[in-house]
C-alpha positions in Angstrom: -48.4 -68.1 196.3 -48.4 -72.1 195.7 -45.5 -72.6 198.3 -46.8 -70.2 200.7 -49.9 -72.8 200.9 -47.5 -75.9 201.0 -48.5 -76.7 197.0 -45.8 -77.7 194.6 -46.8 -76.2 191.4 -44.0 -78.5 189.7 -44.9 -81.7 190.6 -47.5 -81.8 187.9 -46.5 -83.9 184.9 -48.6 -83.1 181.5 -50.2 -87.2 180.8 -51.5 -87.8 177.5 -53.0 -91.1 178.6 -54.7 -90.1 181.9 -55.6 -86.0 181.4 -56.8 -84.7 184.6 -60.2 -82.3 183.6 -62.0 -80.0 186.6 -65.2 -78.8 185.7 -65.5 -75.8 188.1 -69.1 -76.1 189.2 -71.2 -72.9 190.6 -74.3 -73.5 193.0 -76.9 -70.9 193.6 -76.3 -68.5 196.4 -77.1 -65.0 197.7 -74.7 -62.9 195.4 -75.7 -59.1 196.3 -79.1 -57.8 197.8 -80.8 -57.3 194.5 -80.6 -61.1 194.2 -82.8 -62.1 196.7 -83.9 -65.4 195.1 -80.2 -66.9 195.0 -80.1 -67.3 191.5 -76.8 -67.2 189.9 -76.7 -66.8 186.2 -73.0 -67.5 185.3 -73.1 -71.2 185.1 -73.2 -74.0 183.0 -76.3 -74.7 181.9 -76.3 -78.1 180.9 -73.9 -79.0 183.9 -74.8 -82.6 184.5 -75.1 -83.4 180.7 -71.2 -82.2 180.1 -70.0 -84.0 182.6 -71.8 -87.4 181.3 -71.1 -86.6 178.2 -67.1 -85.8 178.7 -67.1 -89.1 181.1 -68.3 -91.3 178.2 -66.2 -89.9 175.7 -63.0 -89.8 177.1 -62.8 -93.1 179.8 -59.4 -92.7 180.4 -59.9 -88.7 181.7 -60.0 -87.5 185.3 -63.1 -85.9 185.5 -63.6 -84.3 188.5 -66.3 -81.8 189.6 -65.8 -79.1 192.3 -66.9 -76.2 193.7 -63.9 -74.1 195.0 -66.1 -72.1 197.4 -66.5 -75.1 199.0 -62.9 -75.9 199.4 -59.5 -74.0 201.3 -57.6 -72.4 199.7 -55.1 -74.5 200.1 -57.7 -77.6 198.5 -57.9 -74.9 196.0 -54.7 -74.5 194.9 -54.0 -78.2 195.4 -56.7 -79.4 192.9 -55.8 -76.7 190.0 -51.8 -77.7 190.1 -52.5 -81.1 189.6 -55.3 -80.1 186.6 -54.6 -80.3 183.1 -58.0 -79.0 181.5 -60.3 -76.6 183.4 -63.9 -76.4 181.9 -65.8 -73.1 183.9 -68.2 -70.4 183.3 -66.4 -66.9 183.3 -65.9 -65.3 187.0 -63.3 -65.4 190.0 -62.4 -68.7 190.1 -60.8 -68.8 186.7 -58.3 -66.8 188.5 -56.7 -70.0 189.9 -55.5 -70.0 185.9 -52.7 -68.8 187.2 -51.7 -71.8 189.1 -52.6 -74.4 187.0 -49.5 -76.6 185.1 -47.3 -75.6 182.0 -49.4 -77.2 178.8 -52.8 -76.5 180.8 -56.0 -75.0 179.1 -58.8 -73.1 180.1 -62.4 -73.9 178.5 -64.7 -71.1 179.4 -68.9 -71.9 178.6 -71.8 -70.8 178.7 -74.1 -74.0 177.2 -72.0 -76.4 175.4 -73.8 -78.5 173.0 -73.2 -82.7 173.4 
């Protein structure tokens, strides 16, 4: 899958002193007709406060944010090789699990407390 989107899954080296962390970010949006309002419950409820909180206690992370629906496939694939630690809410883009590096982990939330 990786090579057939030009990715190298192996060039990803595990870091100890500069972890690469995605937090998978959801936005609101039309999800079937009985959600007329947008409103998309599987998030992270404190979003903004993780993120702060992860950026001021571990400085030498690379905290990035994204949402994947917003991305190719290929940005996709891209940004989850090169990903050490994936923070999400449970749904289809922890799929991309599968792609991410030997040593990786997956943190799934709901409301983390900081």
């Amino acid at each position: 899958m990786l090579s057939s989107y030009d990715v190298d899954g192996s060039a990803h080296r595990l870091d100890c002193s500069a972890i690469s962390l995605l937090l998978i970010s959801r936005r609101d949006y039309v999800t079937h007709p009985r959600n007329p309002h947008a409103v998309v419950r599987r998030k992270i409820a404190n979003e903004l406060q993780l993120e702060a909180a992860l950026r001021m206690r571990n400085p030498h992370f690379r905290i990035r944010s994204a949402q994947l629906e917003r991305l190719s496939m290929s940005q996709q694939l891209r940004l989850v090789a090169s990903t050490d630690i994936v923070v999400a809410m449970h749904g289809a883009g922890l799929t991309h699990a599968l792609f991410m590096p030997d040593r990786s982990t997956v943190s799934v939330e709901r409301v983390i407390n900081v």
